[in-house]
Every structure is written in C-alpha cells, then in structure tokens.
C-alpha positions as CSV (number, residue, x, y, z in Angstrom):
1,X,-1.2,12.6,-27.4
2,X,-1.9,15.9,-29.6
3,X,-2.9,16.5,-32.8
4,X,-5.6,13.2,-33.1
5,X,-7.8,13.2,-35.7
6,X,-11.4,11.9,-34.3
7,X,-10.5,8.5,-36.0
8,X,-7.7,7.7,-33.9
9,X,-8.9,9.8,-30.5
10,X,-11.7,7.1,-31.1
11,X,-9.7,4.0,-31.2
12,X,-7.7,5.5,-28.3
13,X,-10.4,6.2,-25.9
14,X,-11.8,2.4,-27.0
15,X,-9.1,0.8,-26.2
16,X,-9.0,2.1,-22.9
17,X,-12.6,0.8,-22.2
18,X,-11.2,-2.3,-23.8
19,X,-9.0,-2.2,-21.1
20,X,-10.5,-1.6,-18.2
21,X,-13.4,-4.0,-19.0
22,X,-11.1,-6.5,-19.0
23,X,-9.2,-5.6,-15.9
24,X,-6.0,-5.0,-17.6
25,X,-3.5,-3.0,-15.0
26,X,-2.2,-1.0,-18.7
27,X,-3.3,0.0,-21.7
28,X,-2.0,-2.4,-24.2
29,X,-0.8,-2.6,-28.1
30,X,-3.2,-5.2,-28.7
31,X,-6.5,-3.2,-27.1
32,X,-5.2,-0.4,-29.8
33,X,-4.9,-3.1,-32.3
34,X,-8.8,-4.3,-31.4
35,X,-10.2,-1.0,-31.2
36,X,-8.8,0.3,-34.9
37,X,-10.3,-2.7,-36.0
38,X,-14.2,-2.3,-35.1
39,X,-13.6,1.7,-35.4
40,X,-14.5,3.3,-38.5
41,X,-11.2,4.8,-39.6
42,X,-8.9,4.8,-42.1
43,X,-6.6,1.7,-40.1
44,X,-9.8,-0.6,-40.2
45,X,-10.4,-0.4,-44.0
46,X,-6.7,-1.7,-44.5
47,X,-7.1,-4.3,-42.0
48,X,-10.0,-5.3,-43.3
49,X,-8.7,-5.1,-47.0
50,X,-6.3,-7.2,-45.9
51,X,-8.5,-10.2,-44.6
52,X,-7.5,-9.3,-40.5
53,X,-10.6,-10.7,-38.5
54,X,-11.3,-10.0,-34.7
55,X,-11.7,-13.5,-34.2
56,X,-7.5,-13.6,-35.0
57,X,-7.1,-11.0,-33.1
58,X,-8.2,-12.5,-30.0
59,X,-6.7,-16.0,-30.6
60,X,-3.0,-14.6,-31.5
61,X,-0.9,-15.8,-28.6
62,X,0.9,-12.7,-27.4
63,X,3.3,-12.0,-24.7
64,X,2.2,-8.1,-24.7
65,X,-1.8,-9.3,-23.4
66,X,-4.3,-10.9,-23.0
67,X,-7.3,-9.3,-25.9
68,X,-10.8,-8.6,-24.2
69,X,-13.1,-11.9,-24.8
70,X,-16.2,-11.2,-27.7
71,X,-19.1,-8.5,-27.1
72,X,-16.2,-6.6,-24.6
73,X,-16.6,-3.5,-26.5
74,X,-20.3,-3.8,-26.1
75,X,-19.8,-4.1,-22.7
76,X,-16.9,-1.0,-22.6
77,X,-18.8,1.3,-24.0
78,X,-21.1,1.3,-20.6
79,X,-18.0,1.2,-18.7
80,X,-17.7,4.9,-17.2
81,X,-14.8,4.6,-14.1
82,X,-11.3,5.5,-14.6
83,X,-9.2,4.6,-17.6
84,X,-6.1,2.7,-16.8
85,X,-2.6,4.3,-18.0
86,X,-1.0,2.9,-21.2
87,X,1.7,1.0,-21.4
88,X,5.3,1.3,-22.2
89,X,4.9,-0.7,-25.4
90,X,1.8,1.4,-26.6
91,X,3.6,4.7,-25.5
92,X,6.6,3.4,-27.9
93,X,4.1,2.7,-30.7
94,X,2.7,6.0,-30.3
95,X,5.3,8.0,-30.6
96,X,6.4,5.9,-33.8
97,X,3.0,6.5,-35.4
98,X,3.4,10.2,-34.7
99,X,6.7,10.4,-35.9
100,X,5.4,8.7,-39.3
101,X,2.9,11.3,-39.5
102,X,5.0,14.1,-39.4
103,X,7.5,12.2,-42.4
104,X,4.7,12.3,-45.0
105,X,3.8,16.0,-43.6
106,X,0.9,15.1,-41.7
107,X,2.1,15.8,-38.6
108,X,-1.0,18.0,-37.2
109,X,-2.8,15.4,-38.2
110,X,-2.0,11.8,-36.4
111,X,-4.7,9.2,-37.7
112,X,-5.6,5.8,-37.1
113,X,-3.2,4.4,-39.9
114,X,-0.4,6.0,-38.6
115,X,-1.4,4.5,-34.8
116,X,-1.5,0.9,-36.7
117,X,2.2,2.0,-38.4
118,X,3.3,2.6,-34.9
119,X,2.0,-1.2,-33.7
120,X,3.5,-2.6,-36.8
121,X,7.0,-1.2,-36.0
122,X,7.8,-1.7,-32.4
123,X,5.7,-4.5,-31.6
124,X,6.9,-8.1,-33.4
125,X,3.6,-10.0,-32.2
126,X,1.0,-7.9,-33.5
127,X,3.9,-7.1,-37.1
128,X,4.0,-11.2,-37.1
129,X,0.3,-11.3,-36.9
130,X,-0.2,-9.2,-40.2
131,X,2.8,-10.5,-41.9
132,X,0.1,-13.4,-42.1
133,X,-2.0,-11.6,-44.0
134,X,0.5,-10.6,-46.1
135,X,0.5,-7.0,-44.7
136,X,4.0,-6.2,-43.7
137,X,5.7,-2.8,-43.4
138,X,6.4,-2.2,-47.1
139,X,2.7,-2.9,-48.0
140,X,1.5,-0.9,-45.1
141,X,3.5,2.0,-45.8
142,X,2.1,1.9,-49.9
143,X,-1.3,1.6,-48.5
144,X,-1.0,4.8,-45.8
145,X,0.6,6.9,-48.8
146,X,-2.4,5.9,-51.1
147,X,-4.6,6.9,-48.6
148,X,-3.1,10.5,-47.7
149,X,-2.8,10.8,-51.8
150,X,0.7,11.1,-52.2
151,X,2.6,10.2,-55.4
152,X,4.5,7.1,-55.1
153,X,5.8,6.9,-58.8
154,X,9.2,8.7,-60.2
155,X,9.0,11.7,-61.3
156,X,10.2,12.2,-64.8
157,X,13.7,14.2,-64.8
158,X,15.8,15.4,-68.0
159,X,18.9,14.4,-66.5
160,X,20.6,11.5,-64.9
161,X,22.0,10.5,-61.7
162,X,24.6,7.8,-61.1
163,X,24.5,6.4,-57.8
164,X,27.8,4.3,-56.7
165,X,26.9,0.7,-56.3
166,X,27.3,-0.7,-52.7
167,X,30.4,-2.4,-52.0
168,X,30.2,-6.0,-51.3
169,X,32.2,-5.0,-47.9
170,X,29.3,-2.5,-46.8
171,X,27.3,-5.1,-45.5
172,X,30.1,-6.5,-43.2
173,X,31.4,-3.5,-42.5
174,X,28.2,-2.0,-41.1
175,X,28.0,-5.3,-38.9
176,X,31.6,-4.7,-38.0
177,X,30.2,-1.3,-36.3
178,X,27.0,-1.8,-35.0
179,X,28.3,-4.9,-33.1
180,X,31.1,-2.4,-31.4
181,X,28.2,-0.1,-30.8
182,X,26.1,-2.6,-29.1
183,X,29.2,-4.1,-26.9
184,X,29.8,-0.5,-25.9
185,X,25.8,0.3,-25.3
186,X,25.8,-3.0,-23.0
187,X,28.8,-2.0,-20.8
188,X,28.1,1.4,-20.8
189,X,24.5,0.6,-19.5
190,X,26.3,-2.1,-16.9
191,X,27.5,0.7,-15.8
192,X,24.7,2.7,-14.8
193,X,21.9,0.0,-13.3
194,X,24.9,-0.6,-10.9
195,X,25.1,3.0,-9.7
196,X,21.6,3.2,-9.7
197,X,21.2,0.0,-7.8
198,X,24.1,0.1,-5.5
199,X,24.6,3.7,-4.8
200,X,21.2,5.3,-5.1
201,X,19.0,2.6,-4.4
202,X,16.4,3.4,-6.1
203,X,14.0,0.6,-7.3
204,X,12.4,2.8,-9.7
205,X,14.9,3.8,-12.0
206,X,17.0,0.7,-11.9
207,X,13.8,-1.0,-13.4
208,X,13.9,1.7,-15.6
209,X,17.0,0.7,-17.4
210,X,16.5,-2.5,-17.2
211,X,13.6,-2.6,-18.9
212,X,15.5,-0.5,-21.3
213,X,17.9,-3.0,-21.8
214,X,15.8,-5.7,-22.2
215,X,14.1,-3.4,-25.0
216,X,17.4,-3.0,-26.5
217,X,18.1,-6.9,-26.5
218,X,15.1,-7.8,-28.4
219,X,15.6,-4.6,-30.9
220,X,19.0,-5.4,-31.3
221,X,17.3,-9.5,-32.5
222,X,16.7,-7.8,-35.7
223,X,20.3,-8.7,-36.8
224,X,21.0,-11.9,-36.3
225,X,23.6,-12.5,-33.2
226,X,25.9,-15.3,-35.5
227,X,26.4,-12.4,-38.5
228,X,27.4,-9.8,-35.9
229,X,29.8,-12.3,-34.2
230,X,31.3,-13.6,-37.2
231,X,32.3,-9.5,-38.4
232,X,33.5,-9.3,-35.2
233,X,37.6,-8.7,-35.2
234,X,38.2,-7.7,-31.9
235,X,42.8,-7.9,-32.7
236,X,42.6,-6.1,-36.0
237,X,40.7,-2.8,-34.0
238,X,42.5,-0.1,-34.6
239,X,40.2,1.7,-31.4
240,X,41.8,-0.4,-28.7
241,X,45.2,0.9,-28.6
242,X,44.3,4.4,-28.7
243,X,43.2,5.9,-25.7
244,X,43.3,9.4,-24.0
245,X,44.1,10.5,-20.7
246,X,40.5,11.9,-19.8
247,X,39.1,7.6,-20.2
248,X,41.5,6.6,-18.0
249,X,40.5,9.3,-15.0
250,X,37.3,9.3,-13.2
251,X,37.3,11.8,-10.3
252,X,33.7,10.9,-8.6
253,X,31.2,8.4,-9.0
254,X,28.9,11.4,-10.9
255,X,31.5,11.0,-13.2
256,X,31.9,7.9,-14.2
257,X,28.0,7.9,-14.2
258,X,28.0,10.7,-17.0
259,X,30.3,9.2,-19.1
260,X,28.8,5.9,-19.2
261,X,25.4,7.8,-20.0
262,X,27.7,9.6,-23.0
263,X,29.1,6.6,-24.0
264,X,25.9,4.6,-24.2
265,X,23.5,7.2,-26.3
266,X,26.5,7.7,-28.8
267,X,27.1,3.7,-29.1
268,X,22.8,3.9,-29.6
269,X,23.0,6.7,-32.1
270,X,25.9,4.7,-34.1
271,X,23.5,1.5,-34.4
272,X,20.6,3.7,-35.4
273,X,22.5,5.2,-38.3
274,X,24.4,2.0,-39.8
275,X,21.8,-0.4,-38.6
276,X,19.9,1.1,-41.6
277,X,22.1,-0.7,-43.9
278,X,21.4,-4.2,-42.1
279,X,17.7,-3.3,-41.4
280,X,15.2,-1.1,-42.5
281,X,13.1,-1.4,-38.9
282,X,16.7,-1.2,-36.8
283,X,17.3,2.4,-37.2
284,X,13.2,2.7,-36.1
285,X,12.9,1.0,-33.1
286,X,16.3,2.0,-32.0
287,X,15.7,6.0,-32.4
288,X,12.6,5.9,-29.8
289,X,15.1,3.9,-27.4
290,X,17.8,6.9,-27.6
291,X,14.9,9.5,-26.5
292,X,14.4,7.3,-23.5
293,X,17.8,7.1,-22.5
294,X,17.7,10.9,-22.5
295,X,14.8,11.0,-20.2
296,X,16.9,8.5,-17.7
297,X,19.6,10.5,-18.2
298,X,18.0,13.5,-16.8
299,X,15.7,11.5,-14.0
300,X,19.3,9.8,-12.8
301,X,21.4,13.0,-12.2
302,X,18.6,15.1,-11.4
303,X,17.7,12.9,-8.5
304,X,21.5,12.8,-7.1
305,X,21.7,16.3,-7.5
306,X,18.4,16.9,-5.5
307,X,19.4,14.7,-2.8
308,X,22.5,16.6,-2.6
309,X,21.0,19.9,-2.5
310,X,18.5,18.6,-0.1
311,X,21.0,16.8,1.9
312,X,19.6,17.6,5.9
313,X,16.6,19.3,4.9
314,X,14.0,16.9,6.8
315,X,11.5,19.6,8.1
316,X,9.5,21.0,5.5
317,X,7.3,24.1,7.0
318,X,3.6,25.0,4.8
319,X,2.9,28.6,6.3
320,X,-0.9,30.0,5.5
321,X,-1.6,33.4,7.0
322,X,-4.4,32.8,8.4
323,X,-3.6,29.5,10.1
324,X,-0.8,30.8,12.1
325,X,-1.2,31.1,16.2
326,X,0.9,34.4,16.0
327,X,0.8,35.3,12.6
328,X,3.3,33.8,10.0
329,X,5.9,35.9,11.1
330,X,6.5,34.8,14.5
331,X,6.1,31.1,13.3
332,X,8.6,31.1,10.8
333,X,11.1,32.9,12.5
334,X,10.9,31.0,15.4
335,X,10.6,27.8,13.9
336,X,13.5,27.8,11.6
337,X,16.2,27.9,14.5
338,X,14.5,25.4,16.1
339,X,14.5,22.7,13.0
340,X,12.7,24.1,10.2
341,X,14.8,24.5,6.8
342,X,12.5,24.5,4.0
343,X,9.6,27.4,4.3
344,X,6.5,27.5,1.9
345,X,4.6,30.4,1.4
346,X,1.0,29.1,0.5
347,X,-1.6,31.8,0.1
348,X,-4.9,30.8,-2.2
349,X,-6.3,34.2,-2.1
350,X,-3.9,36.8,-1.5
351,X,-4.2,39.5,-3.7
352,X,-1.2,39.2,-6.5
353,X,0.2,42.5,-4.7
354,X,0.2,41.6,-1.3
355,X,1.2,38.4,-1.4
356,X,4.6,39.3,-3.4
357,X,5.5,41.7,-0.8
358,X,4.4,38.9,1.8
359,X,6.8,36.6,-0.4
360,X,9.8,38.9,0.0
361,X,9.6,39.4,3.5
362,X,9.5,35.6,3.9
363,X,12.5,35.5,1.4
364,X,14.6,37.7,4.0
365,X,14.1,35.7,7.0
366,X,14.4,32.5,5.3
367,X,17.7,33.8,3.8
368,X,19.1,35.4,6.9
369,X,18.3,32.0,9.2
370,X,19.7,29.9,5.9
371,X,16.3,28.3,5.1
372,X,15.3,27.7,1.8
373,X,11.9,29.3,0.8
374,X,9.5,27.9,-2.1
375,X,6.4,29.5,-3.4
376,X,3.2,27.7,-3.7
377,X,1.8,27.7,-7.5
378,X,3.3,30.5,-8.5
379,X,6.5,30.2,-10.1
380,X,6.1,33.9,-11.3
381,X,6.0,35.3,-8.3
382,X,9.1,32.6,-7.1
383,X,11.2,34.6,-9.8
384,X,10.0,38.3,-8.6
385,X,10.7,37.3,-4.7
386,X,13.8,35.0,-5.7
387,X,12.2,31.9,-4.3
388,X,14.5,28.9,-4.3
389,X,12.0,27.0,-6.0
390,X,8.4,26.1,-6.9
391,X,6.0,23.6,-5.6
392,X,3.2,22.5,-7.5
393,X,0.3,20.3,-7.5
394,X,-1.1,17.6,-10.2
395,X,-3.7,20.4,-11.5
396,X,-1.1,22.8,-11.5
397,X,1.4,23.7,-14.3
398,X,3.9,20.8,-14.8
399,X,7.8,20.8,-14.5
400,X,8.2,21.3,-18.2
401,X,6.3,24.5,-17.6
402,X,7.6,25.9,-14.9
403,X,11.0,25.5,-15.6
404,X,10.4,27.5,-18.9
405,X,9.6,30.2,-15.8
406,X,12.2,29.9,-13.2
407,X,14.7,28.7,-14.9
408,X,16.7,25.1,-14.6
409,X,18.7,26.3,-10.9
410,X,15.8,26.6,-8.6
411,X,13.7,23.5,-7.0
412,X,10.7,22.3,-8.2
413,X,8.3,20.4,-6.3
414,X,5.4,18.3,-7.0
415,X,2.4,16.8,-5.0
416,X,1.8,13.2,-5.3
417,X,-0.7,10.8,-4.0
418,X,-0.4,8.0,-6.1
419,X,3.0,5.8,-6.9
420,X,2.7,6.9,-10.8
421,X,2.4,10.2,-10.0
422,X,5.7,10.0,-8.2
423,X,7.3,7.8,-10.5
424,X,6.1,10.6,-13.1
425,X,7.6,13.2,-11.0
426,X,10.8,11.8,-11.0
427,X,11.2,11.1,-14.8
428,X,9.5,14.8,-15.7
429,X,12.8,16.1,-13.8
430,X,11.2,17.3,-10.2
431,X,13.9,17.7,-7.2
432,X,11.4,16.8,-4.6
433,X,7.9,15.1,-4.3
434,X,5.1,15.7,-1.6
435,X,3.9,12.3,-0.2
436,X,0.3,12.1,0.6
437,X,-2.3,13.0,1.9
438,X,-1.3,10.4,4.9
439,X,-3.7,11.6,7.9
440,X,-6.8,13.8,7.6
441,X,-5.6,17.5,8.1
442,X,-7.2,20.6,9.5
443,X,-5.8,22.8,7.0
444,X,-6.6,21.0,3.5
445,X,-9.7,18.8,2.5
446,X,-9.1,16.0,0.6
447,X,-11.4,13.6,-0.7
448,X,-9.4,10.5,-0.2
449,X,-6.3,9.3,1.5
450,X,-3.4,7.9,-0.1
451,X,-2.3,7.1,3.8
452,X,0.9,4.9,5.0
453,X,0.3,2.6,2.4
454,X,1.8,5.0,0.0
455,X,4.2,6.4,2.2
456,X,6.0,2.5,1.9
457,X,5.6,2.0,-1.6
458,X,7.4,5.5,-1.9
459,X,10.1,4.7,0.4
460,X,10.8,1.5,-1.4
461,X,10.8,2.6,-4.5
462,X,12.3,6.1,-5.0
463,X,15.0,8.1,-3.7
464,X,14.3,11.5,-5.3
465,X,13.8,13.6,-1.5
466,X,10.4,12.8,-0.5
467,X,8.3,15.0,2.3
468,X,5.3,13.0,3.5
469,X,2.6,15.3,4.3
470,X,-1.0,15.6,5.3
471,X,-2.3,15.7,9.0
472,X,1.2,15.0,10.6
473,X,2.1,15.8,14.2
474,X,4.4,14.5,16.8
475,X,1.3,12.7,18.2
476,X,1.8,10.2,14.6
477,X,4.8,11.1,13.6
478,X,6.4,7.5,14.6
479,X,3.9,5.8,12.7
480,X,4.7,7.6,9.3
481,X,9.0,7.2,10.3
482,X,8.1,3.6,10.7
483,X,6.7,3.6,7.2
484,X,10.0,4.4,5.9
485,X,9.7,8.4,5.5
486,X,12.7,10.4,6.3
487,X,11.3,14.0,5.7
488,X,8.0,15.4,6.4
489,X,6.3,18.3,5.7
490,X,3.8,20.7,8.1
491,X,1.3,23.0,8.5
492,X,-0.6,22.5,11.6
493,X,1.6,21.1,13.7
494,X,4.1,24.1,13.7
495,X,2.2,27.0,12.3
496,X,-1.1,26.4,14.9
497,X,1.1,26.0,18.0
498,X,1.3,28.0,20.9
499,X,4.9,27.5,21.0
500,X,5.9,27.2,17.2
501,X,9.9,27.1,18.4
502,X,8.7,24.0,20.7
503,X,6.8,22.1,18.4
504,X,9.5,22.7,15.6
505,X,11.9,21.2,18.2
506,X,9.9,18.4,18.9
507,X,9.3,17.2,15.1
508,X,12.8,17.7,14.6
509,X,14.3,15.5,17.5
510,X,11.9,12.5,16.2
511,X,13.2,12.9,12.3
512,X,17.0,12.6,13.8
513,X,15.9,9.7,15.9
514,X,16.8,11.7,19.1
C-alpha cells in the first residue's frame, strides 16, 4: 500500500509479526486493530481517548480471528521469517482507509487514523467493539478531521439556501429500489458461479464470487430484510412488462456470461447510490464490492478467452542459444513440425542489438510453421519483433506493466511457484501461468522446488492454461500428467537433444495420451 506515513507502515509491518507469531495463515483486521493500538500514532491516541484497552481487544469474540495472546508483540518483534499475506477483510479496510484519506485531501498521505476508519467501516466486529466505547463512525470521523485541522463549523454566508425537505415517500421509495437492485445483483451473480463452476471448472474463481456474495449478504444486513420486503411491489412494477429483444437473445454462453456481469455491477452501483438514503455505511461498503466485481469480471473472461486462444497448444518450447545441440535454429525449426507450438526466446545476456535481430528471425519461423513466439522479459523488444506475447517472472515487471507496453492483444505470461502466486496471476489478468519449478533442471538453478505438489493444487484449482515446467523430460513426464498437468513447458529436453524433431515427437505423443 503507497503513500504510508511511518505511523501507519508501523502498525502494518506489526501486525504482520503479530501475525506470524501467532501462526495466523493471513493478516487479519484485528492484528491491524492491535498493532495501532500499542503503536504511537495518531489511531492509538483516539483509541486510547476513548477508554479502548488491549486487554478488550484480546477478549472481543470475533469471527475475523483469533488476537495474539499478551507480551506477542514482544515476542514479534524478534520474529524475522516471512510475513504472511493479508487478508481479504484487511485488504477491504485498506482500501476504505485510503479512500478516506484522499476525501479530506490527504491522499499522499494514508495514516494510522485513516487505517482504523477503514476497520471501523467494513468490519462490524471490531465497529461493534468501539461502539462500546462510544466511538462510532460519526465520532470517529470528528475526531480524524480535528486531527488533520480541518474546519468542521459553517462557514458564515450572506445569502440563503433553501433545501427541499425530504418527502415522507423517499424513504420507501429508496427501499423500493435497492431491494430490485439486490434481487437483480443475486440472480445476476447466480448466473455467473454457475458458469464458472459448471463450464470452467475453476475452483478458484467460483470461491471467488462466492465469497463475494457472501460479502454482499452481510453488507446488504445493513437494511433490515423485513423493511425491504414490505416496499417490495413486485405487480405494480412498471419494469416487468417492458422488455427488449436483445434480453430475450443470448447467442453463446460468453454472452450470457457478460450480461449477467453487466447486469450485476449496475444493480451494485444502483444500491450504492440510493442505499445512501437508508444508510450512511451502505453506499461504503458496497462501492469497494463493485471494484471487485470488476476485477472478476476481467479474471472470468480473460481466462475463457486464453483457453480459447490457447486451445491445443500443450508443448511450450524455452530456446537459450547456448543450450541448444545444433544451435537454436535447427531446434526450433525442427521441433515445431514435430509438436512444438509455443516458442520462447530466452536470452539473459544478449546484447539489446543482437538479440532483436535473433527475435525476428525466430518470429519468421515461428510464423511461417504457425507457432506462436513469446519473448522472455522483454516486452519492448516483443513489440519491435512482433512477439505474440510476453512472459515474465515474479521479479519481473507485472501484467499491469507490461500491458501498458504491448498492448491488451498479445499473451502475457507469468512464472509461478506458489498457489498465490497463481491465484494472483489469474486475477492480475495473465493468459497463461508457468507451473514450477517441478524437477531440478540443467538449465536454471533454483533454490527450492515447488515440485508435484504444486503441480495438483494448480490443476485443481485453476483453469487459466497452465505449462508445468522445470526439469521435465519424457523420462518423468508421466509422473507430472498424473499430477493433473495438461501442458508442459521445455528447455532441455528438446533444445539439448541430438534429435530435437525426435524428442519433440516424443513429448508430444505422451501430452495426447498416444
């Protein structure tokens, strides 16, 4: 998270030894929520002000966490391994605090009282908690706004406004809508965990949304169910006799898929504006739930359009110069008849020169044998050679960045070697993922394995095309097929052979099940 003062960084990097001391698999809000506490910053001299205790904070029953026990940030402080990830609540709660930061123009600046807004707002344990101490989000927000200095009292004007009252019907009216809205946000996302469980398969993103849903149920609690049901007037709707003949046509399952995502961020963006009528907090904890949707939205169709795009493309060929029997050449053109449809250029210390005109060779044979060819790293040089795509690794520039390079029609592809990196991948907007390392290889050191292990939790998780790679040959090729992998990727095996054509052949027979 940019733009930290040293306030909140603190807390941040506390609660993450909070975390890890403790075992916790995540990050949660209530390590945050400890950790602004015993930090000097601007969010413990509220807390404080307002009577809030560690002691409370480890005895509130929560369904976020467990707290660390007493003298655990004694202990964290020593603690030096890695950090575990946050959660999804805290990632929620930090984008809220941001997002109040930049409302009271602060929002270079993100301190410690805008990461205790953000705990306040989307998570109703820790808001219950300080309701007890009478610190709710009105008094919060007064006491952030006296701290930043900002001038809460009218200004004197020589002129008066007159505001029209609010109708007695505004109320039930606005309930009237955003109980449409939610009906049509339900159905709509229905709609898409059966696609995404039925017809992609894919554990992942189905967990996704429904964990999205489930968010959206218990936002949606801030209006209570009976006043939405009894504003409900489902015969006097005007809306359900009209129709067009677009709603009634769906040509493919893509398209019934994009118009359910359609219909279910306009239903969200509907609640978020009316449900400010009915509740100050619904139009806040709904709008961080409509960015969300927009990042499924893109993980959902970018993944069926990459397995379309990649549909038969099993053998995945990593050419390095200097590894090659014959020289890359001979390798790539003999291999590519013989099974090989995705080519890799990767070259660590080319000169910049030579390895563009080594690119655009590549890009001719690929082109003329109908294989697709991907640069290694460099996405500038993928645009001079007119690569079809990109591959990069997890110190390398991220898909947000190299898009802004290729632009948003060529592949990019990312190494993994965890399953959060590849669930990362897939909701950053990659079209493929590298799977591994699985075996030791003879072409790249690596300091540790992810192995077959991760090869399965890939394979039973996500669909996005997946290449296992490291060490693979037709020697071991049956154990990582048996692991669930369907595509593999090469160096060694292919570009070292005596007989590239041959051992090509051979990879290719065992991916068909020949």
């Amino acid at each position: 998270m940019d733009f930290l003062t040293a306030g909140a960084q603190r807390a941040l990097e506390l609660a993450a030894r909070l975390a890890f001391d403790t075992q916790a698999p995540e990050v949660s809000p209530w390590h945050l929520l400890r950790a602004l506490l015993e930090e000097e910053s601007r969010a413990a001299e509220i807390l404080r002000r307002h009577g809030v205790e560690p002691h409370r904070i480890l005895h509130a029953e929560t369904r976020d966490s467990t707290p660390a026990p007493q003298g655990t940030a004694e202990r964290a402080a020593e603690s030096s391994a890695a950090r575990p990830p946050y959660s999804e609540p805290l990632e929620l709660a930090l984008q809220e605090g941001r997002r109040r930061a930049s409302q009271l123009g602060a929002f270079a600046e993100v301190g410690s009282e805008h990461l205790l807004w953000g705990l306040t707002v989307t998570v109703p344990t820790i808001a219950a908690l300080l309701q007890q101490h009478e610190l709710d989000v009105e008094r919060l927000s007064a006491r952030i706004e006296e701290q930043a200095g900002i001038e809460t009292e009218p200004i004197a004007a020589d002129f008066t406004l007159r505001l029209r009252e609010g109708r007695e019907t505004d109320h039930q009216d606005a309930l009237r809508i955003v109980d449409a809205a939610a009906n049509r946000a339900r159905e709509g996302l229905r709609t898409l965990e059966d696609y995404v469980r039925f017809v992609l398969d894919d554990a992942h993103l189905t967990e996704r949304l429904k964990r999205w849903r489930h968010n959206f149920t218990r936002t949606m609690g801030l209006v209570p169910s009976p006043q939405l049901l009894a504003a409900r007037d489902t015969p006097a709707d005007v809306g359900t006799r009209i129709s067009t003949t677009s709603e009634r046509q769906r040509d493919t399952l893509l398209d019934v898929v994009r118009a359910a995502f359609k219909r279910t961020q306009e239903a969200v963006r509907t609640i978020e504006e009316f449900g400010k009528i009915l509740s100050p907090l619904l139009g806040e904890q709904i709008e961080p739930l409509r960015y969300e949707l927009y990042v499924i939205e893109k993980a959902v169709l970018q993944t069926e359009s990459a397995r379309t795009r990649l549909e038969g493309r099993l053998l995945y060929l990593l050419v390095t110069e200097a590894l090659c029997h014959h020289g890359s050449g001979p390798a790539i053109r003999e291999s590519i008849p013989a099974g090989v449809s995705i080519v890799q250029v990767r070259e660590k210390t080319m000169p910049d020169r030579e390895l563009l005109a080594h690119a655009r060779r590549v890009r001719e044979w690929t082109r003329a044998a109908g294989a697709l060819f991907i640069m290694n790293d460099r996405p500038d040089l993928a645009v001079l050679a007119d690569a079809d795509g990109v591959h990069v690794g997890q110190e390398e520039l991220g898909v947000r960045e190299v898009r802004r390079i290729i632009g948003p029609e060529k592949l990019v592809g990312v190494s993994t070697h965890t399953l959060e990196q590849a669930r990362q991948a897939v909701l950053d907007g990659a079209d493929y993922i590298g799977v591994g390392p699985v075996f030791p290889s003879s072409t790249k050191q690596f300091d540790s394995f992810a192995g077959l292990a991760f090869v399965r939790q890939v394979a039973a998780e996500i669909t996005l095309p997946a290449f296992a790679i490291g060490g693979i040959t037709a020697e071991n090729l049956g154990q990582v097929l048996e692991a669930g992998a369907t595509r593999v990727a090469v160096s060694g095996a292919i570009c070292g052979a005596e007989n590239p054509a041959e051992a090509a052949r051979q990879l290719r027979e065992q991916l068909e099940g020949r």
